[in-house]
Structure formats: C-alpha cells, structure tokens
C-alpha positions in Angstrom: 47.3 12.9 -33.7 45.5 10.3 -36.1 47.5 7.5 -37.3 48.3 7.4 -41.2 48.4 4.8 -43.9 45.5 2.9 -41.9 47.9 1.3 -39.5 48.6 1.3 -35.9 51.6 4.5 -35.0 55.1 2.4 -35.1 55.9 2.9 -31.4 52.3 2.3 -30.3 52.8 -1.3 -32.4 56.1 -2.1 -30.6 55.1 -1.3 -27.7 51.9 -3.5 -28.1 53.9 -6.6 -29.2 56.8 -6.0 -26.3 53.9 -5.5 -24.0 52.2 -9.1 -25.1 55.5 -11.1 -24.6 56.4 -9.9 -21.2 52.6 -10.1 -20.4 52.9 -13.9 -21.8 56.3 -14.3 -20.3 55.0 -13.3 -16.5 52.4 -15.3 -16.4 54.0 -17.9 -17.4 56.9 -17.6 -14.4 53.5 -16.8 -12.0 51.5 -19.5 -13.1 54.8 -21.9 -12.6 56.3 -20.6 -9.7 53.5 -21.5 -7.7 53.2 -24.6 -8.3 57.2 -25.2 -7.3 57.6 -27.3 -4.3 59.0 -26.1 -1.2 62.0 -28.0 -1.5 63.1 -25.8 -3.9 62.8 -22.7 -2.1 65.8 -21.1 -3.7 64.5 -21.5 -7.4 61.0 -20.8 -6.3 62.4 -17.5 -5.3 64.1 -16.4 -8.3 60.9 -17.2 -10.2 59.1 -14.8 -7.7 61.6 -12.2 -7.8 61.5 -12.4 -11.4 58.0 -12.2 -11.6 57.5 -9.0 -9.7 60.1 -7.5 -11.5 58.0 -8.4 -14.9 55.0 -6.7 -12.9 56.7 -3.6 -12.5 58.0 -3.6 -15.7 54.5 -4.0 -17.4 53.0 -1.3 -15.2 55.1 1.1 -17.0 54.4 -0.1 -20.4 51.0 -0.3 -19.6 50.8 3.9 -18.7 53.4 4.4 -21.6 51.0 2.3 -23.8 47.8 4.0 -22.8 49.5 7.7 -23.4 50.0 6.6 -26.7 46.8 5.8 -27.3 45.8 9.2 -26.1 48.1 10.9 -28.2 48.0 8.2 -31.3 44.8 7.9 -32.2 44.1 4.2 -34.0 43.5 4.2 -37.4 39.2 3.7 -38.2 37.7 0.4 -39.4 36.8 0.2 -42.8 33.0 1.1 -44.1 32.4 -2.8 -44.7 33.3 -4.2 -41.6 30.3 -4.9 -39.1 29.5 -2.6 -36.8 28.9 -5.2 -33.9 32.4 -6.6 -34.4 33.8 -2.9 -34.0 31.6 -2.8 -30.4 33.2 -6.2 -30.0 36.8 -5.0 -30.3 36.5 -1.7 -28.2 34.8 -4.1 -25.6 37.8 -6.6 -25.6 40.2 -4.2 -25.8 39.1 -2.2 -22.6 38.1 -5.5 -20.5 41.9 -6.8 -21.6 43.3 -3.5 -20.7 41.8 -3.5 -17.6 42.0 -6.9 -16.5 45.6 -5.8 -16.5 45.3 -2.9 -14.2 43.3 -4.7 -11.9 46.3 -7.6 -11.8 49.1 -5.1 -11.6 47.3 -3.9 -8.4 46.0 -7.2 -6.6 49.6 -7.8 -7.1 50.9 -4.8 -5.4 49.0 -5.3 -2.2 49.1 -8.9 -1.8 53.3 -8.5 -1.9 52.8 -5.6 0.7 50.5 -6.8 3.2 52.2 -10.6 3.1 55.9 -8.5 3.7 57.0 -9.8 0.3 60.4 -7.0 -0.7 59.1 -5.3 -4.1 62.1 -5.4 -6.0 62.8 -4.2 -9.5 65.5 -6.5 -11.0 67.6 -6.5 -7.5 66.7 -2.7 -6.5 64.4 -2.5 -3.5 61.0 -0.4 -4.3 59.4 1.4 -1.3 57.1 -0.6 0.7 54.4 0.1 3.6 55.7 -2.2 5.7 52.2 -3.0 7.3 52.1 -7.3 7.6 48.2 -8.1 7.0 48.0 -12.0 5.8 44.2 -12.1 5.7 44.3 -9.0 3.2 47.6 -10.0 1.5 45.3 -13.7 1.0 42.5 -11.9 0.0 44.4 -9.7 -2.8 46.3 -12.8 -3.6 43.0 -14.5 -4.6 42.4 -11.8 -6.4 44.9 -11.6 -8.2 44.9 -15.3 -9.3 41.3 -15.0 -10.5 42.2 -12.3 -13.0 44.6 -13.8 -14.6 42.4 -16.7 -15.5 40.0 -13.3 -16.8 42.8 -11.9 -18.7 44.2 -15.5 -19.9 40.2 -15.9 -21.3 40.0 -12.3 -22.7 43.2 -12.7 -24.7 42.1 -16.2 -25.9 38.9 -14.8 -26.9 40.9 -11.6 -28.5 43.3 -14.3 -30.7 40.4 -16.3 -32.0 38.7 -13.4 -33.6 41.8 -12.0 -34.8 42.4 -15.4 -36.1 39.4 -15.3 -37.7 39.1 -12.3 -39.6 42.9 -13.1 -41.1 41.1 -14.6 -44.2 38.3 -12.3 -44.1 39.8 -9.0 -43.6 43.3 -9.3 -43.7 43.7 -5.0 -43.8 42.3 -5.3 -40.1 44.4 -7.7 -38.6 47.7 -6.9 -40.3 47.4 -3.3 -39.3 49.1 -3.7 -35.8 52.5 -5.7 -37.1 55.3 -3.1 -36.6 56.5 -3.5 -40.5 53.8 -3.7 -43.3 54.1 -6.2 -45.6 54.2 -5.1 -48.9 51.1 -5.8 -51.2 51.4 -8.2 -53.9 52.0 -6.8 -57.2 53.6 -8.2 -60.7 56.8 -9.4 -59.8 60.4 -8.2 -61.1 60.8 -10.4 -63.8 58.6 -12.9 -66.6 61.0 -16.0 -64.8 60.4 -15.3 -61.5 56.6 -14.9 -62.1 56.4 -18.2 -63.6 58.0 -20.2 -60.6 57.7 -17.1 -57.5 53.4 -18.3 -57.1 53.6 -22.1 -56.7 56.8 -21.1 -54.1 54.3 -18.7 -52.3 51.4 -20.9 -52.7 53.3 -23.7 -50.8 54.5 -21.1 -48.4 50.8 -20.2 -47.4 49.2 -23.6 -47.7 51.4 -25.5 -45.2 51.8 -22.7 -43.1 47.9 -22.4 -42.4 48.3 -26.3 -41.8 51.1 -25.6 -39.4 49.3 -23.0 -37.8 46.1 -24.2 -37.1 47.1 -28.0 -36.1 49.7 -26.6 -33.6 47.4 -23.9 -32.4 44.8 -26.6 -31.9 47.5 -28.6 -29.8 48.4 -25.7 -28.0 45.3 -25.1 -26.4 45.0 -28.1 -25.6 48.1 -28.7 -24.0 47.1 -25.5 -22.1 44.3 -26.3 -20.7 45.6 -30.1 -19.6 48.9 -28.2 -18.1 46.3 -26.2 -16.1 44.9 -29.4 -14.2 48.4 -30.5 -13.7 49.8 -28.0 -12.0 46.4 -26.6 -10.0 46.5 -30.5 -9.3 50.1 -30.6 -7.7 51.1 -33.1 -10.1 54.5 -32.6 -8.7 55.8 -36.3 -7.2 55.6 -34.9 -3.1 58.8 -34.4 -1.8 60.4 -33.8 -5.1 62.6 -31.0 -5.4 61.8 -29.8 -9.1 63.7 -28.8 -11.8 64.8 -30.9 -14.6 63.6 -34.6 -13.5 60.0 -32.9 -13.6 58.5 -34.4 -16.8 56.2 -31.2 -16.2 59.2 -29.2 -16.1 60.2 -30.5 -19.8 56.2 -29.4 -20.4 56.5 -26.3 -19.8 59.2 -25.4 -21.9 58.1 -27.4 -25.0 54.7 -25.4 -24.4 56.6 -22.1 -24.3 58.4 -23.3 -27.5 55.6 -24.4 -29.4 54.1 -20.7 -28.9 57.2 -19.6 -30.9 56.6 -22.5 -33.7 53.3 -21.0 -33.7 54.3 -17.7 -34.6 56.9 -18.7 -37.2 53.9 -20.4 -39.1 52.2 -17.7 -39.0 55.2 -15.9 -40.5 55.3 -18.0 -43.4 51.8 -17.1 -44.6 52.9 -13.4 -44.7 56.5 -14.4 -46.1 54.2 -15.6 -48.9 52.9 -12.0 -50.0 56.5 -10.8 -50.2 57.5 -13.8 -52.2 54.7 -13.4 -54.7 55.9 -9.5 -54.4 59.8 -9.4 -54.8 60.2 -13.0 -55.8 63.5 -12.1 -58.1 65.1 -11.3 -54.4 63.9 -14.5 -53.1 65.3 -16.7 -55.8 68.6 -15.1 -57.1 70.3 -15.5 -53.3 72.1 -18.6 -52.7 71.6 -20.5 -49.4 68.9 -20.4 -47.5 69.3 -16.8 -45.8 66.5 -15.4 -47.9 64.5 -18.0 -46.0 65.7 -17.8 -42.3 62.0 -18.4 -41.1 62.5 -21.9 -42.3 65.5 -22.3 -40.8 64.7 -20.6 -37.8 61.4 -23.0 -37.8 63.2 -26.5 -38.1 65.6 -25.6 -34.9 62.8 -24.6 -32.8 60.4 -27.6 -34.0 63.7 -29.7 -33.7 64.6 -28.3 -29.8 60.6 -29.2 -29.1 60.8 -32.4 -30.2 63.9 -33.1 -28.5 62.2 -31.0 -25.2 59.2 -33.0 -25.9 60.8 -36.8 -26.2 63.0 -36.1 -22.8 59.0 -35.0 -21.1 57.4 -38.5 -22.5 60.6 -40.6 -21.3 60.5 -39.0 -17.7 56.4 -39.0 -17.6 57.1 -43.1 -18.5 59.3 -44.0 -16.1 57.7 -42.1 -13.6 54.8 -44.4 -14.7 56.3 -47.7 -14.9 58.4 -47.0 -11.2 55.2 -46.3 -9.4 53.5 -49.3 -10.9 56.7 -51.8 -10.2 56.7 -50.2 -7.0 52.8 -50.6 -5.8 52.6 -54.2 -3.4 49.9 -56.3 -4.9 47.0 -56.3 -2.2 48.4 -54.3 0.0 47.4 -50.6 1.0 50.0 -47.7 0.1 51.2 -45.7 2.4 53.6 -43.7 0.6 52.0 -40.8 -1.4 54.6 -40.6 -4.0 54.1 -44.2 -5.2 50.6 -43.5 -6.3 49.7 -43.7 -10.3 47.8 -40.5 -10.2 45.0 -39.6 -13.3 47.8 -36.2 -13.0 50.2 -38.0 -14.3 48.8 -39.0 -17.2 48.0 -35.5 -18.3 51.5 -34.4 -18.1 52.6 -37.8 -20.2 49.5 -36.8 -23.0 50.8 -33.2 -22.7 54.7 -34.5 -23.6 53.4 -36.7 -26.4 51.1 -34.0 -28.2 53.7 -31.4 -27.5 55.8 -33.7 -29.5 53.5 -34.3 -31.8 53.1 -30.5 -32.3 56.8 -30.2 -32.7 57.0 -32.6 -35.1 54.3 -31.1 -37.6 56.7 -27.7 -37.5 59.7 -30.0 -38.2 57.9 -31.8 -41.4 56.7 -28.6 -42.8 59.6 -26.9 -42.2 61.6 -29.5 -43.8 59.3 -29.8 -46.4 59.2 -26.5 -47.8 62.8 -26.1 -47.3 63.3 -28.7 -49.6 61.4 -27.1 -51.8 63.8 -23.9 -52.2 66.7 -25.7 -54.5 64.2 -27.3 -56.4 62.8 -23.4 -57.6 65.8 -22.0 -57.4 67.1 -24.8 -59.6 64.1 -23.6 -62.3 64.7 -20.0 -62.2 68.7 -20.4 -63.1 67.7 -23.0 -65.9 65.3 -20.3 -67.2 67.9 -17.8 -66.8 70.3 -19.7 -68.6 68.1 -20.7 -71.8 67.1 -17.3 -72.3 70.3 -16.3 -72.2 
C-alpha cells in the first residue's frame, strides 16, 4: 500500500518518533547505569531493570515498525534529488535498523548466560537458565560495541537530515506525524503586513538556537563519553545527586529537548507566515506555547547546569586544599584528575547551552506584544 500526499503513513511516523525516544531514552539509562558505582547497588538496579524493560519494549516496536514498512510503502524521492544521496539513505537506514537488531540480541544473551531475570516492567520473561560468564562477557562486549555503531549511524543520519532542511525541505519534513501547512497569502491585509517580520524572527533565531546548541551538544557528548568510560566517579562515592556528573547528565538530556524546541520554532514560522490572523488576534501567549515551553526548559538547564559547575568546583577546590604539599597521596579520591575537568567544562557549556535557549526564548517572546500591539492599532484605525 503506497503512502499518499508524499509523506511517511501516520502510524509508520509515530511509530518512528516513539521508536527514537525510547531508543534515545535506553541508551541513555545503559550508557549511565554502568558507569554507577557499586555502592549504589540498589539504584544501579533500577536503572538495569529499567533498561531491559526499554529493550523489550523496542523489540516490539522494532517488528511492528518493520511490518509497516512492508505493508506502507514510503513515499519516492523527488526527480531532482541525487541519486547517490537516495543510495545513501537506504544504506543508513538498513545499517541503523540493523544495528538495532543486532543490540536487541547481544542483549538478550549476555542477560541469559550472566543469570540476569529478563523482566518486562516487573513481569518475569522466560529464561534458559544456562550461567555461561565467558559468553554472557563476550555478548556483553558485543553489545557495548554496537551501540557506539548505532550512536555513530544515527549521528551520521541527523547531520544529513540536518543538512538537506534548507536544501530540500519536502524530504525532511515528510516523516513529522502532522504536516505543516504551506505558506500561502495570509487571512488578512494587517496581518500580512506584521505576520513576515514575526516569522522571520521566529526562523532566524531559531536556526541560531539550533545550530549553537546542537554544536554544544555534541560536544558535551563526546566529553561525557570520556568521563564516564573514565570512571570519573570520586571512588567510593555512592552516586546520585552530589555527582556533578549526575547534574550532567540531566542537563544533557534537557538540552536535547531545547534542541528540539528550536527546531520547532523554525516550522512554527511557516504557520505563522500561513494563518498569522490566528497567531495575533489570541491574547496571552498560548498561541506561542513553544516559547513558553522553551524558556522553562532552558531555565531548568541552566539551573541543572549551575548546580553541575558548583559541585564540579568544590570537588576541585577540596581535592586541591586537601593534597599535602611534597608529600605522596595515598588516597585515590583526593586526586585532581584531567576527568574532572571534563565534567566541570561539560556543566559550564551545558550552561552555556541553556542559556542561549533562555535568551532566544526570551527574546522572541518579547517580541509577541510588541506585534500584537501593531496588529490591534491597525485594526483600530481602519476601523
């Protein structure tokens, strides 16, 4: 069954994007829980419960999502766009697709043969109850290594995606669940005088935000990475919320959201240029809840961010204070590690990050009244 209107079927598309964030989401709780010291056995084992129950849960999306694409076909590429960047998309999409597979399964036999309980939220799933650690290490190895495969494919997959938005913008729009609606002449002479610069502004700084705090992102990423493969955990620390890279973590999670409310604001643009009448008649800012809804998350990083950079300082200055001049240290812990350092520059650009969201955000909230303010002077004088 071909898909119509050149766009991705409406199930296949929400299935995609619930399929991404639990992808995202388990990754994240893998990639962290294993990095949780011992200590904090009892926390370390809710992230792993929670983990395989993710796992599960994407190993039925995944069969539901490829029986869609059986029965759904996706919609064909335009004449004009390149044939080698058509090759290039199948390619990524089968590697991503099964990189995933190939997780899903290292996964399953590493918790079998190690004895781990397969549980689906609670529920106990059948097991072979066959104890191999060698095999269960090997699988586990593997499993590690293809999430750094599938963490690379996807990066790979966003870039171009990111890059054809401005070329091809049909392409990359044709998987969001809800079209936008193209831009035509809008409902009235006022609100086509005042509706462009308001959409204009809207699209401008929302590139801005969306590039700068992609840019941080990564690299945020990729320093988190050495922290945690590092152990950048103080030794015999229990975890939890005197971690600066606990505080890390979560402003990284966060910024991925600030992220995708910037991108937001680009397409928020089209409709405003579109429908602007509906835009600027409403009072209040409900018309524009991605503003809103983009100052509290860039103000919860920033506050996330500042609590990271105060623990990452003290940690700092205690260790220092605490080092005897000329004498050799015995005590692990009291070591000013290079590790620590990258979690304190991970805080601070995270808080950087968050506070480009919170400027913009601010910024083009302020902005509403002032057009609003023009299109009921207008009204008025033509009255």
């Amino acid at each position: 069954m071909p898909s119509t209107n050149g766009r991705y079927n409406l199930l296949f598309s929400l299935t995609h994007w619930v399929l991404a964030l639990m992808i995202f989401i388990g990754l994240g709780l893998g990639w962290y829980a294993e990095y949780i010291p011992p200590a904090s056995s009892q926390f370390h084992n809710f992230l792993f419960n929670t983990h395989i129950s993710l796992g599960v849960v994407i190993a039925i999306l995944v069969f539901f999502q490829l029986s869609l694409r059986l029965i759904f076909k996706p919609p064909p590429y335009p004449g004009h766009f390149p044939p080698w960047q058509k090759a290039l998309g199948h390619t990524l999409h089968t590697l991503i697709y099964s990189s995933i597979v190939l997780i899903l399964i290292a996964g399953y036999f590493q918790a079998n043969f190690s004895g781990t309980p397969i549980q689906l939220w609670g529920a106990p799933l059948p097991s072979w109850g066959v104890v191999d650690l060698p095999t269960a290490e090997f699988f586990g190895s593997a499993h590690q290594v293809m999430a750094f495969v599938l963490v690379g494919l996807i990066s790979i997959h966003i870039g171009i995606v990111s890059l054809n938005m401005f070329k091809y913008p049909e392409i990359t729009s044709r998987m969001l669940p809800f079209g936008t609606r193209e831009p035509t002449a809008t409902e009235s002479p006022i609100a086509s005088q005042i509706a462009p610069n308001l959409a204009r502004n809207l699209r401008i700084f929302g590139w801005i935000a969306f590039w700068l705090q992609l840019a941080l992102a990564i690299i945020c990423g990729l320093l988190l990475e050495f922290a945690t493969s590092g152990r950048a955990f103080s030794p015999g620390a229990v975890g939890g919320f005197g971690d600066a890279i606990y505080w890390g973590i979560d402003g990284f999670l966060l910024l991925w959201l600030a992220i995708f409310l910037a991108f937001y604001y680009t397409r928020a643009a089209r409709k405003v240029l579109a429908i602007g009448d509906s835009y600027l008649k409403k009072t209040g800012l409900i018309a524009f809840w991605f503003l809103l809804a983009g100052m509290l998350v860039g103000l919860l990083g920033v506050f996330i961010s500042f609590i990271g950079v105060a623990l990452s300082i003290s940690l700092l200055i205690v260790k220092t204070v605490s080092q005897p001049p000329g004498i050799a240290i015995t005590d692990p812990s009291k070591i000013v590690r290079a590790l620590d350092v990258f979690v304190l520059i991970v805080n601070f650009e995270l808080l950087v990050a968050h506070f480009i969201g919170v400027g913009i955000a601010l910024w083009l909230v302020l902005g509403v009244p002032r057009a609003r303010l023009k299109y009921v002077s207008q009204q008025v004088q033509n009255l």
